[in-house]
C-alpha positions in Angstrom: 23.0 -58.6 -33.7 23.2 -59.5 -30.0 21.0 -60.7 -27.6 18.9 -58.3 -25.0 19.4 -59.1 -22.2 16.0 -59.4 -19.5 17.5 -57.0 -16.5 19.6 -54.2 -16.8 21.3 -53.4 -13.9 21.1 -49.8 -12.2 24.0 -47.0 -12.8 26.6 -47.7 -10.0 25.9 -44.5 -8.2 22.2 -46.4 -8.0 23.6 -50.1 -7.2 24.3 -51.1 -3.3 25.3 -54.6 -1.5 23.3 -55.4 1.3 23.8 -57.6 4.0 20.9 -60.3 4.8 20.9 -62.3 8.7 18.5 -63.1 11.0 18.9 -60.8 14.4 19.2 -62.2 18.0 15.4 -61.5 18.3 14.6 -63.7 15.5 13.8 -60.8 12.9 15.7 -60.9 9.5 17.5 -57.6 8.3 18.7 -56.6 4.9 21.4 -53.7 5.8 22.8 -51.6 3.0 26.7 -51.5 3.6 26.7 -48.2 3.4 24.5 -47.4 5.8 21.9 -45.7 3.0 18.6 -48.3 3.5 17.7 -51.1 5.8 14.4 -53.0 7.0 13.5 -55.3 9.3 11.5 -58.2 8.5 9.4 -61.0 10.2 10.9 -63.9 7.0 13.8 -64.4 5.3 12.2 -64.4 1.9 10.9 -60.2 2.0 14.4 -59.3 3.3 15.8 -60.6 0.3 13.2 -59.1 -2.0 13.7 -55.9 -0.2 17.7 -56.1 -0.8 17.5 -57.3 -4.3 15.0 -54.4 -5.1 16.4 -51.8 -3.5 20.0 -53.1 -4.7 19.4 -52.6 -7.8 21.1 -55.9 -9.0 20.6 -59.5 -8.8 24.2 -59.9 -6.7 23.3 -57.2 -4.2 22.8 -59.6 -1.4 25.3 -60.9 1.0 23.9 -63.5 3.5 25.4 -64.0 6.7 26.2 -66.6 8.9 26.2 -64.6 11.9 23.3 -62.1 13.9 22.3 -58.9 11.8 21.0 -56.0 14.3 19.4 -53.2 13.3 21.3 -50.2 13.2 18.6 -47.7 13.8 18.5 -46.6 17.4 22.4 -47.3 17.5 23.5 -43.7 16.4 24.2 -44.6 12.7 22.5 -42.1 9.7 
């Protein structure tokens, strides 16, 4: 009756939003905003793959126009 659809998107206790920017160092960072996940990339392209994986939607990244640091080393768990 209707159509399947190609990706299902995880449970919402499963599904985060991530932040994607380039840091002052010239890295790119995908941050979870909830301070669950983040990585550090040398491109722009694996930051998003990493977001949109570990997002577990295909609207879990945010990309800003402004620096993304890490937060690891900066007292956040």
């Amino acid at each position: 009756m209707g159509q399947s659809t190609p990706f299902r998107p995880a449970p919402e206790s499963a599904s985060h939003l991530f932040l994607v920017g380039q840091s002052k160092g010239g890295f790119w960072v995908a941050r979870d905003l909830e301070g669950r996940s983040e990585g550090v990339f040398r491109d722009k392209k694996e930051a998003i793959r990493f977001a949109l994986f570990e997002g577990g939607h295909p609207n879990a990244v945010m990309l800003s126009p402004n620096a993304v640091e890490p937060s690891f080393g900066m007292g956040v768990h």
